[in-house]
N, C-alpha and C positions, 0 to 999 in steps of 0.2 A: 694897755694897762701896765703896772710898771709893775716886776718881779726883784725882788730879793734875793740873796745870795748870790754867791758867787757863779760867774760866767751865765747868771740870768736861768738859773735853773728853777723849775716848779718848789711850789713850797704848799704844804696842802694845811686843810684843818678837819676837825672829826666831827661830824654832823649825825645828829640824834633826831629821828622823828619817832615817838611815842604814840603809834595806834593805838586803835582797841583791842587788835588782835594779837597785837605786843608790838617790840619797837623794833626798826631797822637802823642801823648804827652807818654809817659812810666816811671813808675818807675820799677828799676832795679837794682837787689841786686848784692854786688859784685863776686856774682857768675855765674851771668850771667843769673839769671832768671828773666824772668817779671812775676813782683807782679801783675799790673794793669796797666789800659790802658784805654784812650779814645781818639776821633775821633771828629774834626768837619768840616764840610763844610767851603769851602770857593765859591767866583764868578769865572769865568774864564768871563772877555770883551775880543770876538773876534770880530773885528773890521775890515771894509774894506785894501782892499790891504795886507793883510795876517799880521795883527797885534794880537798881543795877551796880554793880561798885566792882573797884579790881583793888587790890593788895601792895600798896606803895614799895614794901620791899620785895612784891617781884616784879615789880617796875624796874627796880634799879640793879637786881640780880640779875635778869633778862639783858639790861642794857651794856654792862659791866661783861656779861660774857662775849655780845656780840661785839662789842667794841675791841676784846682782846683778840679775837678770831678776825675781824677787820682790818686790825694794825698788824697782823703777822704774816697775813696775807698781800698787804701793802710792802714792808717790808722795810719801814724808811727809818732814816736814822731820825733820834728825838729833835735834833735842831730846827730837822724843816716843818713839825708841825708847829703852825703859828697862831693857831688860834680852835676853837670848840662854842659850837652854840647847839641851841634843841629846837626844836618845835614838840609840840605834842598836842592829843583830843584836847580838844577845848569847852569851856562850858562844864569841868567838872569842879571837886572842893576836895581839899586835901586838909584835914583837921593837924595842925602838928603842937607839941606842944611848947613850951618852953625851952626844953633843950633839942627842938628841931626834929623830934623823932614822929611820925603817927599816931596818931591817939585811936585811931577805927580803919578800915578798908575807906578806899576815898570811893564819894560818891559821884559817878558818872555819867558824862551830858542827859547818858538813854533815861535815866532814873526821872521818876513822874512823880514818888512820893511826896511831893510839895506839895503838890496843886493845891490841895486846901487848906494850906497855911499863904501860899501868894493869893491863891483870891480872896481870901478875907482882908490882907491888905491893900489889895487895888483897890476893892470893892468900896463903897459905902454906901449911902442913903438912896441916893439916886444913880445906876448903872446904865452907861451906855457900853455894849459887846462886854459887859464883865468889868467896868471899867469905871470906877468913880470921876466925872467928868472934869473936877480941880486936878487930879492927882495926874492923871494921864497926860494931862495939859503941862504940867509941869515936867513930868520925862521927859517927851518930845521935846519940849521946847529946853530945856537941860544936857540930853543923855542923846537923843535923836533917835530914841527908842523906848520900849517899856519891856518889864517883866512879863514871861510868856504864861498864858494862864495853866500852863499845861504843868507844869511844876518844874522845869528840865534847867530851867538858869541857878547859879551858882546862889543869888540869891535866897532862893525856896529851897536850895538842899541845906544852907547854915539857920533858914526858919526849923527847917523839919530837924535837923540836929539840937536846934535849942527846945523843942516840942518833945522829943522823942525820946533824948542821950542828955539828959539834963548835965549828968558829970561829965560827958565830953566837952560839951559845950562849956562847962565853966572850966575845966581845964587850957581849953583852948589858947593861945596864944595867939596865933595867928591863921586865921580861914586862907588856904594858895589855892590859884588853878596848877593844874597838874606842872606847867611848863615852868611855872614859879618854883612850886616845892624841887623838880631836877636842877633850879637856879642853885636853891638853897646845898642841894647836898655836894653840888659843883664846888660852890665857892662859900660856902657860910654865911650866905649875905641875905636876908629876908626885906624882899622888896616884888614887886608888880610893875607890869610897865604899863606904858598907855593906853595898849590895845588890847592887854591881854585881862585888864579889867573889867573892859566894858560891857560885859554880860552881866556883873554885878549888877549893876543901871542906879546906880549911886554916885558917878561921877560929871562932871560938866565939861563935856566935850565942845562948848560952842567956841573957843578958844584952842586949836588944834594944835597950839606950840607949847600952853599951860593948862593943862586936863589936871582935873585937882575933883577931891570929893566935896561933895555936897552937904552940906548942913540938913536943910529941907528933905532932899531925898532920906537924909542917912534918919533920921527921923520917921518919914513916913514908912519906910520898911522896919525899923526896929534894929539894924545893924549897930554894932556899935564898932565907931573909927578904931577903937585899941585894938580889936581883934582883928584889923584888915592892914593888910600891907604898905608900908610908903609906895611912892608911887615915882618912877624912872623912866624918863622917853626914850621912847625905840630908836633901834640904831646906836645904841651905847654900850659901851661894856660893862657891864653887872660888874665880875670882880676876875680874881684869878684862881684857876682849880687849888685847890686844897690838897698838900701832900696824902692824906687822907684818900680823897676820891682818886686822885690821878694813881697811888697802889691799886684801887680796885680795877681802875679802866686798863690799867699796863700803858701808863702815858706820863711825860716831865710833868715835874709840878711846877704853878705857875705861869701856867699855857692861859692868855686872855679866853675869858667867858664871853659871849656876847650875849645879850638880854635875851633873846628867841620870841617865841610867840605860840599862839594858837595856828592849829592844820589849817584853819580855815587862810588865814593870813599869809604863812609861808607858802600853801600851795600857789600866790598867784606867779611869785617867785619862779617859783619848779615849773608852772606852765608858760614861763616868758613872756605873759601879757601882762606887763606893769605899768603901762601908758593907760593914761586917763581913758575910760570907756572903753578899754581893752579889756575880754572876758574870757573865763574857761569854767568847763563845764566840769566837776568832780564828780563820779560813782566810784567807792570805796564800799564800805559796809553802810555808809549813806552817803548823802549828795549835794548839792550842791551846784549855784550858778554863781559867780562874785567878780570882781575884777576894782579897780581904783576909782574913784567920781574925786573929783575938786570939790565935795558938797556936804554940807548936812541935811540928809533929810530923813523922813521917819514914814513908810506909808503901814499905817495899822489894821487897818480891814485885811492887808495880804501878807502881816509881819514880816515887810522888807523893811531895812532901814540901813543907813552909811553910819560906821563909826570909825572911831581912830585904825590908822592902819600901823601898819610894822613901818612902810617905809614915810618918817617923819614927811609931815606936812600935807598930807593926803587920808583922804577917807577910803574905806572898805564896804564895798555892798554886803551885806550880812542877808542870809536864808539859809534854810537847811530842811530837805527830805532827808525822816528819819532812819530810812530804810532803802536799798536798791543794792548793793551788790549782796545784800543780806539775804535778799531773796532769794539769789543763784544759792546761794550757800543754805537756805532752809529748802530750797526744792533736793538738793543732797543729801542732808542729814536724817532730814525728817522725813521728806518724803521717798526718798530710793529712786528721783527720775534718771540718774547716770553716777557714774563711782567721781566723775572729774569735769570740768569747767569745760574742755575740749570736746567732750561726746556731746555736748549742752550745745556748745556751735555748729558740731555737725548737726542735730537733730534741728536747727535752724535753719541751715541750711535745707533741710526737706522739704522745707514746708514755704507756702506761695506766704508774700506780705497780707498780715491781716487776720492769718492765725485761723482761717475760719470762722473768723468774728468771737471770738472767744475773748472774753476781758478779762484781764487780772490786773485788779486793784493792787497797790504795793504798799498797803499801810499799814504793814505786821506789828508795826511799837505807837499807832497813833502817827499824828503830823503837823510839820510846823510852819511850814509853809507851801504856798499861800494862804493856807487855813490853818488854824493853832488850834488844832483839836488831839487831847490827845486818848479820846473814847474810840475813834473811829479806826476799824479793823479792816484787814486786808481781804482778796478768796479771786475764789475765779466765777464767771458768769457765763452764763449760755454755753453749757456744758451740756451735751447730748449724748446719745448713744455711740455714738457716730466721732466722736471726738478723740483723736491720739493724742498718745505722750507727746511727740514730738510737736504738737499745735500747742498744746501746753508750755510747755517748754518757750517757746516762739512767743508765747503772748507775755509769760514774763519780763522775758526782752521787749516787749513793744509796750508794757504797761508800765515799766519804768520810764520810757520813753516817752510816754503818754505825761506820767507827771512830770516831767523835764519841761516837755513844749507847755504845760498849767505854770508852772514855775516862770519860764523865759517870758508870759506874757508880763507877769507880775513885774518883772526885772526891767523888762522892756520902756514900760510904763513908766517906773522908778526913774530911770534914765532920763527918759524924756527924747528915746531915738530908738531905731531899729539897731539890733545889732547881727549884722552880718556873718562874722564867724565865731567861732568859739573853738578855742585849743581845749584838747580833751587829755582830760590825765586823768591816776587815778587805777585799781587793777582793771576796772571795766575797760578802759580804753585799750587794753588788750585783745580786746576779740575785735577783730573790721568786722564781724558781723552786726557785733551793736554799735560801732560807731556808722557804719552805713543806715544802719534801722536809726539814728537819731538824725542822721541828717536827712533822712525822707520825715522822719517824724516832726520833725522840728521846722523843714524849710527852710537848714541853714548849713551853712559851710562848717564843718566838722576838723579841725587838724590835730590827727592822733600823732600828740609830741611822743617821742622817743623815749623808751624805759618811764612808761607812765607811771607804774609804781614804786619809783624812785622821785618823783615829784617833790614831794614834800622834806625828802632829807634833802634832796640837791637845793628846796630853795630855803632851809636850813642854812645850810654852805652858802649861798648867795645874801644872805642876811649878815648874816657873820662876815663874808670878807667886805659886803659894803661900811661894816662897822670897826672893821681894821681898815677901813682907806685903801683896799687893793683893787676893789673894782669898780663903774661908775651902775648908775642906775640903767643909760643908755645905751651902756655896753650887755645887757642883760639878755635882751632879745637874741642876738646871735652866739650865745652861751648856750642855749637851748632848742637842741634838734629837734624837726618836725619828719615825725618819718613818712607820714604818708597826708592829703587831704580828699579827703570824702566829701562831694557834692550829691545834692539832691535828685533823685529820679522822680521826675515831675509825674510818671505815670501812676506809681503810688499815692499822688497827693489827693484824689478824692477818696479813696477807702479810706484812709487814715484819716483825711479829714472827717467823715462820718463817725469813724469810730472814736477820734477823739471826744469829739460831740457828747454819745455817751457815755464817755469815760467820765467827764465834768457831770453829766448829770447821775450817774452813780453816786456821788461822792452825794450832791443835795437830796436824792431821793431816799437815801440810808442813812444819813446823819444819825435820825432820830435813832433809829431801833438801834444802833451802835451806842449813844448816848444812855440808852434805857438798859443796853444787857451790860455795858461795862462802868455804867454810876458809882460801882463804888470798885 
C-alpha cells in the first residue's frame, strides 16, 4: 500500500465506534495498527414498556473526551492525521431538528415501543406470520427485507415518535441513525448512506450501485421523504470536520470525514473476513453472525436477509441476538454470581461441558433472530438442589452458545453452504473459554482475532482509509491478527448435541406463556 509523507512515514486517522456502552475513540495508522485508545461511559434510560434511549449529547461529550485522551496519548503532530470516520449501534433514531441539534433522547435498536404501530402497518386484512401478504411481497422483493414485528427498526421508533411526541415529530427535520447524526456534528452535512439506511426498509436495494427510496414503500409505512435523509454510497467522503467539532475533538480542522456505518457493517472489517461467504461471529452486549454474499436475498420465517454493505457493490448478511454478553453482565449486577468477567471463567473452568444439564435461555430483551419475537424471556431450567454457582455460571456460557449454533443454522441455510470457520470478535471473544465452548457448540473452527474489542473502531479505520485510497480491500485480511484458533472436541459433541435439542424446544414449548405474561 502506498504511504504518504515524507521518507514513507505512517500517517494515521481517528476512528470512532459508538456502543451501547458508550464509544471507544482510536487512532490508527495506515497500516492498520492502533497507536492508542480510549473508552468512556455513557447512560442506557431503560424505561417502561420496553423502551430504551441514550442522550445524544453524551454521545458526543463521551466521544470528544476520549478522543482527546486518545490523541495525546498518540502524540502526533496535526499533519499526519489524514482522515476520521465512525461507526456506531445501529438500528437506532436520532430526532434533530432544523438547526441540527436533538429534539428528545435518541431511541435505541433495544427499544420495542413500536411494535403496535409497525404491526398495524404490515398487518392487513389477510396475515400471514403478522404479515399482510401484498406488502411483504413488496419488501422483499424491494428492500430484501421487512420491518421487524418486534418494534426495534428505526422505522417503528419515528411511527411511535409520530404516535406518542406529536411536537417532536412535527418539529423534526430530519429522523438519522446514530452514525448519521455523529456525520452531522462532524461536518454539518445531513445525509445517510446506503447501508446505514436499510433498517428503515423504505429503500430499493435491488440495484446495489443506485439504492434510492421508495414511493410505494414510503407510503405504506407512513414515512414522509422530507423528514429522512438524502442518501450517499459507502466508501465516500461525507465532508470535512467543522472548525467547530475538530475544537471539541483537539484535532485540524478540515480532516476528511469518511461516511461510516452501522457496528454490524464495520465489524466485518475488524474481523478480516471481507471476502464473499467469509464470516465472524460477534458477542458484545449482543450478537451476531454476518459476513459479505454477492446477493439479495431475504429469508423471513428466520429474519435473515442481505442488504447493502459498507463496502460498495456487495451485500451484508443482517441477524441480530438481542442479548449475550448482556447476560455475563446481568448475572454481575443483578445477580452477585462474581465482582468481574475473570472469576466467571474461572467458575467455568470448574465445571465438566454441559453444565449439569442445566439450561439458560439468553432472551432477557426478547429476540430477533432466528425468531422475531420480542415477548419471549430468558431464566435458567432444570435447576435442582444440587445445582452450583459455578454450573450456573457455565451454562450461561453454553446458552449463548446454544443460540449461536440456532443462529449459524439459519445463516448457514441463507448462504446456501457450510461455513467452516468463523473469526470471533467482540469482548466475548476475550475469554478462550467461550470461544472453546462455541467451537464444541457449534462444530466449527473458531478464530479469536486479536484485541476483539477493538474490532469495530479498527474496521472504522479500515473503512476510512479504503475511502481515502490508502488501502486495497485485499489487503485487509492480513491487517488483522488472529491470535489464537479454537477447534472442536468431538467428545463434547453428543451432550451438546442433546442439549441443544432442548434448547430449540424450550423456545417452542414457552413461546405461548411468554406471549401471554408479557402482551402488553
Amino acid at each position: 500500500m502506498s504511504q504518504a509523507g515524507g521518507g514513507g512515514r505512517e500517517q494515521y486517522v481517528l476512528a470512532v465506534d459508538l456502543g451501547t456502552g458508550g464509544p471507544k475513540v482510536a487512532v490508527v495508522s495506515t497500516t492498520g495498527r492502533i497507536v492508542a485508545h480510549a473508552t468512556e461511559p455513557v447512560a442506557l434510560y431503560l424505561l417502561d414498556g420496553g423502551g430504551a434511549e441514550q442522550d445524544p449529547d453524551e454521545w458526543w461529550s463521551a466521544i470528544c473526551a476520549a478522543a482527546r485522551r486518545a490523541l495525546s496519548e498518540a502524540a502526533l503532530p496535526g499533519e499526519d492525521l489524514i482522515g476520521m470516520g465512525c461507526t456506531s449501534q445501529w438500528s437506532g433514531t436520532v430526532a434533530v431538528g432544523a438547526d441540527g441539534a436533538p429534539l428528545m433522547r435518541s431511541i435505541i435498536w433495544m427499544d420495542s415501543r413500536g411494535n403496535k404501530a409497525i404491526r398495524k402497518v404490515v398487518g392487513g386484512p389477510v396475515n400471514v406470520i403478522g404479515y399482510d401478504p401484498r406488502k411483504i411481497l413488496r419488501w422483499v422483493q424491494v428492500t430484501g427485507g421487512a420491518p421487524g414485528l418486534s418494534g426495534k427498526d428505526p422505522v417503528a421508533h419515528i411511527l411511535f415518535i409520530r404516535d406518542e411526541f406529536p411536537d417532536v415529530y412535527r418539529d423534526t427535520a430530519t429522523f438519522l441513525e446514530p452514525v448519521d447524526y455523529l456525520n452531522l456534528r462532524l461536518t454539518g452535512r445531513t445525509c445517510a448512506s446506503f447501508d446505514s439506511i436499510a433498517a428503515h426498509w423504505v429503500t430499493d436495494n435491488r440495484s446495489i450501485d443506485r439504492v434510492a427510496y421508495d414511493e410505494r414503500l414510503l407510503e405504506i409505512t407512513g414515512l414522509e421523504r422530507s423528514k429522512l435523509p438524502d442518501l450517499v454510497p459507502p466508501g465516500s467522503i461525507v465532508g470535512a470536520l467543522t472548525a467547530g467539532a475538530a475544537a471539541d475533538l483537539g484535532m485540524p480542522a478540515g480532516v476528511p470525514v469518511a461516511v461510516g456505518s452501522g457496528d454490524v457493517h464495520s465489524a466485518v472489517f475488524g474481523s478480516g473476513a471481507v471476502a464473499d461467504f467469509a464470516v465472524h461471529l460477534y458477542i458484545g452486549t449482543s450478537s451476531w453472525i454476518s459476513g459479505h454474499v454477492p446477493f439479495k436475498k431475504t429469508a423471513v420465517m428466520s429474519n435473515v436477509a442481505s442488504i447493502p454493505a459498507s463496502l460498495a457493490g456487495r451485500y451484508l448478511i443482517v441477524d441480530e441476538h438481542e442479548t449475550a454478553g448482556a447476560c455475563l453482565t446481568f448475572l454481575r449486577d443483578n445477580l452477585g454470581f462474581a465482582d468481574d468477567f475473570a472469576a466467571m471463567n474461572a467458575m467455568v473452568d470448574s465445571v465438566e461441558p454441559g453444565s449439569g444439564r442445566v439450561l439458560f435461555t439468553p432472551w432477557l430483551n426478547g429476540e430477533r433472530s432466528p425468531v422475531d419475537d420480542h415477548t419471549i424471556r430468558g431464566g435458567f431450567h432444570n435447576l435442582s438442589l444440587s445445582t452450583t454457582r459455578p454450573e450456573m455460571v457455565r451454562a450461561v456460557y453454553e446458552g449463548v452458545a446454544f443460540n449461536s449454533r440456532w443462529l449459524l443454522g439459519a445463516v448457514e441455510r441463507f448462504a446456501g453452504r457450510r461455513l467452516d470457520s468463523l473469526a470471533f470478535i467482540g469482548g466475548g471473544a476475550n475469554s478462550e473459554q467461550w470461544c472453546q465452548i462455541h467451537a464444541d457448540v457449534l462444530e466449527r473452527e473458531i478464530r479469536q482475532v486479536a484485541d476483539p474489542v477493538l474490532a469495530n473502531v479498527r474496521g472504522a479505520a479500515l473503512i476510512t482509509l479504503l475511502a481515502l485510497h490508502r488501502v486495497t480491500v485485499e489487503q485487509i485480511p492480513d491487517m488483522v491478527e488472529v491470535r489464537r484458533t479454537f477447534v472442536p472436541d468431538a467428545t463434547n459433541a453428543p451432550e451438546y448435541d442433546l442439549l441443544f435439542d432442548e434448547f430449540v424446544a424450550l423456545y417452542k414449548h414457552t413461546k405461548g406463556i411468554f406471549k401471554r405474561l408479557n402482551r402488553f
